[in-house]
Each structure stands twice: as C-alpha cells, then as structure tokens.
N, C-alpha and C positions, 0 to 999 in steps of 0.2 A: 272243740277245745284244744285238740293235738296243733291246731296250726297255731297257737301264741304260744306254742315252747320253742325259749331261745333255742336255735341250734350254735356250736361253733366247727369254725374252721381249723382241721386240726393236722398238723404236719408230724411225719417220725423222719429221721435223718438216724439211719443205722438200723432202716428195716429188713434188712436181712441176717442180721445176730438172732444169737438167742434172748437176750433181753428185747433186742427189736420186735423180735416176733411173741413176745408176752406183753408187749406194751399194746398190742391186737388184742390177743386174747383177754386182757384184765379190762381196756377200753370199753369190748363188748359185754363181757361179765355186770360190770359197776351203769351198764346202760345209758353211757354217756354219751350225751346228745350229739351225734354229728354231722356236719352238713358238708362241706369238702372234706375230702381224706388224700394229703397228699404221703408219699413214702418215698424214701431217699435213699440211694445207696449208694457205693463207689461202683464204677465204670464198670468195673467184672459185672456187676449182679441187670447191665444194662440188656434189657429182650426178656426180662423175668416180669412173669406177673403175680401178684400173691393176691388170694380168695378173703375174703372179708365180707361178712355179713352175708354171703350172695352174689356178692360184685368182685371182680374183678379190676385189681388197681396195678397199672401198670411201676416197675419201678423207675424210679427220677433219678438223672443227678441234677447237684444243686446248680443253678447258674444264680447270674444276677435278677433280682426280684422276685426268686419265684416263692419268700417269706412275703410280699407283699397281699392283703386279705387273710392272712393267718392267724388267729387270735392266738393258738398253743404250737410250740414246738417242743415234743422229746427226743432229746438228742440220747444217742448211745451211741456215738462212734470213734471212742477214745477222745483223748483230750487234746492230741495233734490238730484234729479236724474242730473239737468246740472251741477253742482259740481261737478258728478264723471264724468258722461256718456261723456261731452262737451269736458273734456279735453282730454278722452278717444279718441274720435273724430278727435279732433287737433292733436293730438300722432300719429293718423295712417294717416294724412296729408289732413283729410278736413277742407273746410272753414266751420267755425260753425255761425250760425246765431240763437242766444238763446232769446226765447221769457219772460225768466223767471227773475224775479228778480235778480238770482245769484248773475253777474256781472254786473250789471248794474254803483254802484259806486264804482268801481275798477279804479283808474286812470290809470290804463295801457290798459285798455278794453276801444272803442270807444263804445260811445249810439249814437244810430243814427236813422235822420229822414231825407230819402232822399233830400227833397224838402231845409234841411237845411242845413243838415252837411254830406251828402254823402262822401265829401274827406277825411273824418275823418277813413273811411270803407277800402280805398285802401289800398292792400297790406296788411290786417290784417288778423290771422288767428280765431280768435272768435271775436264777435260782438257783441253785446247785445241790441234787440229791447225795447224801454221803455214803461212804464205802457200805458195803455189805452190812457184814461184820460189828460195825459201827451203828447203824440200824435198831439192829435187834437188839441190841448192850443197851442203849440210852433208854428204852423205852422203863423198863425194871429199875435202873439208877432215879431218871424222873422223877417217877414215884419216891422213889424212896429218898429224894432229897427234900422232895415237896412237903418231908412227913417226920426227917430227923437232917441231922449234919452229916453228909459224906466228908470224911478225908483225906483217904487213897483210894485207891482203885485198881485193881491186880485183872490183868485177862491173861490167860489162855484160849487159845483157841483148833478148834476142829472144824477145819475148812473145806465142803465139798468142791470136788474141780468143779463143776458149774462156773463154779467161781473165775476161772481161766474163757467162760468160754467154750463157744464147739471144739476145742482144741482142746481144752481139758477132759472133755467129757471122751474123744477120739481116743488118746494115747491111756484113760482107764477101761475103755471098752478092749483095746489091744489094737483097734483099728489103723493108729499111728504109733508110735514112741519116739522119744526125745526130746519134747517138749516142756520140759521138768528137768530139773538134774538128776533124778533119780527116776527109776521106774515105780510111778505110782500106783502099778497093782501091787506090790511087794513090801510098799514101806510107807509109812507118815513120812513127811517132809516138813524139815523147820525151818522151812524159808519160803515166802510168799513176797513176790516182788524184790527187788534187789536192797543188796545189803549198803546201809550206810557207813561215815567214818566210824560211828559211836557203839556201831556192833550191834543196831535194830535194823530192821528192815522199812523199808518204805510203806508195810501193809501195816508194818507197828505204831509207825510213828503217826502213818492217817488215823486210828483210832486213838491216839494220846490226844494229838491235836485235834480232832474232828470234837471228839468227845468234851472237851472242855468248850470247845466254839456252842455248841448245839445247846448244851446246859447253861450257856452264859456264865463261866466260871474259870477264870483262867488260874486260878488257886489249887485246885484239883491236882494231885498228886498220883500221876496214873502209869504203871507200865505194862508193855503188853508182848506177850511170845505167842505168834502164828504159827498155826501146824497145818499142812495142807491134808487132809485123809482122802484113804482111797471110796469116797462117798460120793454119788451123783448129785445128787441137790439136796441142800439143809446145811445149814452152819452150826456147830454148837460151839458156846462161850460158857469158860466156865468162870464169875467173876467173883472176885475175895474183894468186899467195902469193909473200909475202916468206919463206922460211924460215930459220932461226938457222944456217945453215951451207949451205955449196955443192952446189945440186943435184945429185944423183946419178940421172940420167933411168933408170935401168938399176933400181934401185933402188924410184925413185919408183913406175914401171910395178909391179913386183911389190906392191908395200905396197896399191896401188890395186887391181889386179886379186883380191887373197884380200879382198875387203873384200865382206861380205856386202850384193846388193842391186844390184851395180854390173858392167856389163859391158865391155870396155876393144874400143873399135872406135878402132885406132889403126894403122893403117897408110897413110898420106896419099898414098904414089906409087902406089897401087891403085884412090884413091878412096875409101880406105874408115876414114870418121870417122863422127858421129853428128849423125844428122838426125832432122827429126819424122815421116819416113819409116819407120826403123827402131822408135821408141819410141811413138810413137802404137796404142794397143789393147793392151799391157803394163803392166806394172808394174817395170822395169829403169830405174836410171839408165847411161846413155849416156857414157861419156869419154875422147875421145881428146884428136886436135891438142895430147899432150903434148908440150910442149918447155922449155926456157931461153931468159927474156931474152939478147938478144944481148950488154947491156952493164951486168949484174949477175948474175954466177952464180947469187945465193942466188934468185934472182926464175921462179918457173915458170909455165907459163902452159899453161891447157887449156879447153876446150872440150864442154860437159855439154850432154845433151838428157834430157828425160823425159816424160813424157804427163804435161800438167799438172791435168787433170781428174780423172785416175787417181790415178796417184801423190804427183803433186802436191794431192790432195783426197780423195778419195770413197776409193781403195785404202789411204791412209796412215793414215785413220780407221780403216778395215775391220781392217787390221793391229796398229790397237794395240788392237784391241777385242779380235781373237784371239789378243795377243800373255799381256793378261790373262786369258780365258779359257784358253790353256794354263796357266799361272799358278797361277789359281787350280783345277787339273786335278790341277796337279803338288803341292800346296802342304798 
C-alpha cells in the first residue's frame, strides 16, 4: 500500500536560519511525504551538513537548474535573494512558497493564511506567506467578519526577537549587542523594521496592508504600533475592531472559538489568557482577554498570541504547502 503514496520533491533555500531549520522540523511533524530533500544556503554555510529524518543532507548553493524536478520550494532567505532565486524557481517549474516580504503586495501573487484564504493558493506558481505578526491577527478578524461587519482595526503589538532572527535571539541572550537600537534585555522597543516618511514603520504598515490583502478588503480602516519585547518566541497582539453593530461578547466568544486554527484561553479571574508560554512549540493561535470598550459598544477588544516562528513562518508555509497537496490529492 505504502508504495502508491505520492511522494514530493521538496527544496528549502535559507536552510540554515531559524525558520530554515523549523521548516525541517514542522515538514517532519505534519509527515509530509518526501522523496528528494534538497537545502540551500549562501556560500558561508557551504561543507555543512544538517540531520533530517536519519539522513544526512548536505548544504547547496543555488546554481542554475538545480529547481529543476522540484515540485515545492520554501524560501526563507530574505527577499534580496526571493527576487531572483524565487522566480528562478518558478522558471524551472516549482511551486514556490516565499516567506519573505518580496511579493507579498504584488496583486498578481496570493498572501495567504490557510485557515482563511487557501483558494487563493490553488493553481499558483509563487505564494507569498505574510509577516508574522500579521498571521496570527487575521485568523480572529476572519472569523469575526465572517460573522458581523468589521470597521477598524487598532493593533499593538508584543514582538518576540525570534522575530529578528538568530540575531535577535543572540543580543537578548547577551551573547551579542547592538543589533537593536536599544538593548533589548532592558527595554520594549517601538520600532520593528525601519521608519517611514508618515511616522509608521515598515513592520506597521506590512500588517495595515497585508491585513486588508488577506481579508480581501481594502476598505478596512486599520492602524498598527509594533513593540519589540524582550521575549524569545511568541508574538502577542493586542487588537481593538470597531464592528457594524453592538457587541455581543456571548456571541463573539462562540464565532471565535468554531473558528478553525484558534484556541479561546479566556478566563482572566483564573489567570488564564494567552501567553508565549502557552503557544510557543505549537501551531495554535491563542485569544482571550475578550471584552468591550467601556465607552463604545460596537468596539471589542482581545488579546492573541502565537509562535511567531512557527505559525507565524515556517508552519504557515508548511500548511499551505499541504493545504495544496491535499488539493491537488483530492482534485
């Protein structure tokens, strides 16, 4: 019976990051089937071999056709390299699944968040997974537009370095410093990615605009202040919707909770809301601290966490990868 399961051929280009090397780890988790394993790195990481399953896979760099017999490529290697390398990819007939900025507001490239927009993915030859942060936010709005009118849309956010990278995780361990403008064992930082003329930053404005892309709604009225905290992995957001009519908390809770992807840790006199405790090493989004504005009914306000390296990257890739090979299983 084992010999008629499809296998695919599956390439990572930025396998030796940290999302690189959870897009291993979550591959092997979700037991997806695989028959080549190629791994790409830049030149430094060349004479390295990384462990997988048992085997030993030497590290690649990219040359010409070595996307050729590829059916998947997750890319994680900033968006310098998915501008050439991705399309390079596509050229020689893989599906690409880019974790990087590139394309993300390309309107011919789908952003996608299985749980919301999978159909968006079918049939496409690049993909573009979105920011973090962005992620974890749309999964809880989903729902909840599926179910009333959104608005606005208000984030804050609490951003583990993960977020940066081995390099964030180095200058909060003390291993490095200066990486940061500030020393991130000492202080929150409100600045993630560089500052624009309009006084947001670049990490603001990929969740204003990711966020409206993903939902299919460019009406959405959304602003958003990044905080970087001194936390190793898990993002928390904390998001304020205006919705078309007076929240129904009774309500809202149930439309959240059947919402695939998402788990409702809401009980606040017990302690028990959502931390990078709970959702770190998962793939759940995290949301309590559901309530109402005290002085606008339609205004609700909650509190999301989720492994931003995971779900927020390496899983949310893995997912639409598998979302089209069921897909294309069933099809």
């Amino acid at each position: 019976m084992m010999g008629h399961m499809k296998t695919y051929n599956i390439a990572i280009v930025g396998a030796t990051g940290l999302v690189g090397s959870t897009f291993l780890k979550v591959l092997d988790e979700y037991q997806i089937p695989i028959g080549n394993l190629r791994l790409f790195a830049s030149s430094r990481s060349l004479g390295r071999t990384i462990l997988f399953q048992g085997k030993e896979y030497p590290i690649e760099v990219v040359q010409s056709g070595c996307f050729e017999g590829i059916d998947y490529a997750l890319f994680s290697a900033g968006a310098s390299v998915s501008k050439v390398v991705a399309l390079q990819a596509v050229a020689e007939g893989a599906i690409v699944i880019d974790n990087s900025s590139a394309f993300r507001m390309d309107k011919n490239i789908p952003l996608v968040v299985p749980e919301v927009n999978l159909e968006d993915a079918i049939g496409q030859p690049l993909i573009a997974n979105p920011n973090c942060s962005t992620i974890q936010s749309v999964i809880p709005l989903f729902a909840l537009k599926q179910a009333f009118t959104i608005n606005d849309i208000q984030y804050n956010t609490y951003q583990a370095v993960s977020g940066s990278g081995y390099k964030g995780l180095k200058d909060l361990s003390g291993e490095t410093t200066g990486f940061y403008p500030y020393d991130i064992k000492e202080t929150a930082i409100p600045q993630i990615d560089v500052f624009l003329p309009d006084g947001y930053t670049k990490e603001e404005h990929k969740m204003m605009d990711e966020t409206q892309k993903i939902l299919h709604d460019d009406s959405l009225r959304i602003s958003a202040t990044c905080v970087r905290v001194p936390v190793k992995y898990s993002h928390g957001v904390s998001i304020r919707v205006r919705l078309g009519q007076t929240v129904d908390l009774e309500q809202v809770r149930a439309v959240l909770a059947k919402q695939k992807g998402i788990t409702l840790l809401d009980k606040p006199q017990e302690s028990i809301y959502p931390t990078s405790i709970q959702a770190t090493g998962n793939d759940r989004v995290y949301v309590g601290r559901i309530r109402k504005d005290l002085f606008d009914d339609s205004v609700l306000l909650m509190y999301v966490v989720s492994d931003n390296v995971r779900k927020g990257a390496a899983a949310n890739a893995v997912q639409i990868m598998k979302g089209l090979m069921d897909h294309d299983q069933s099809s």
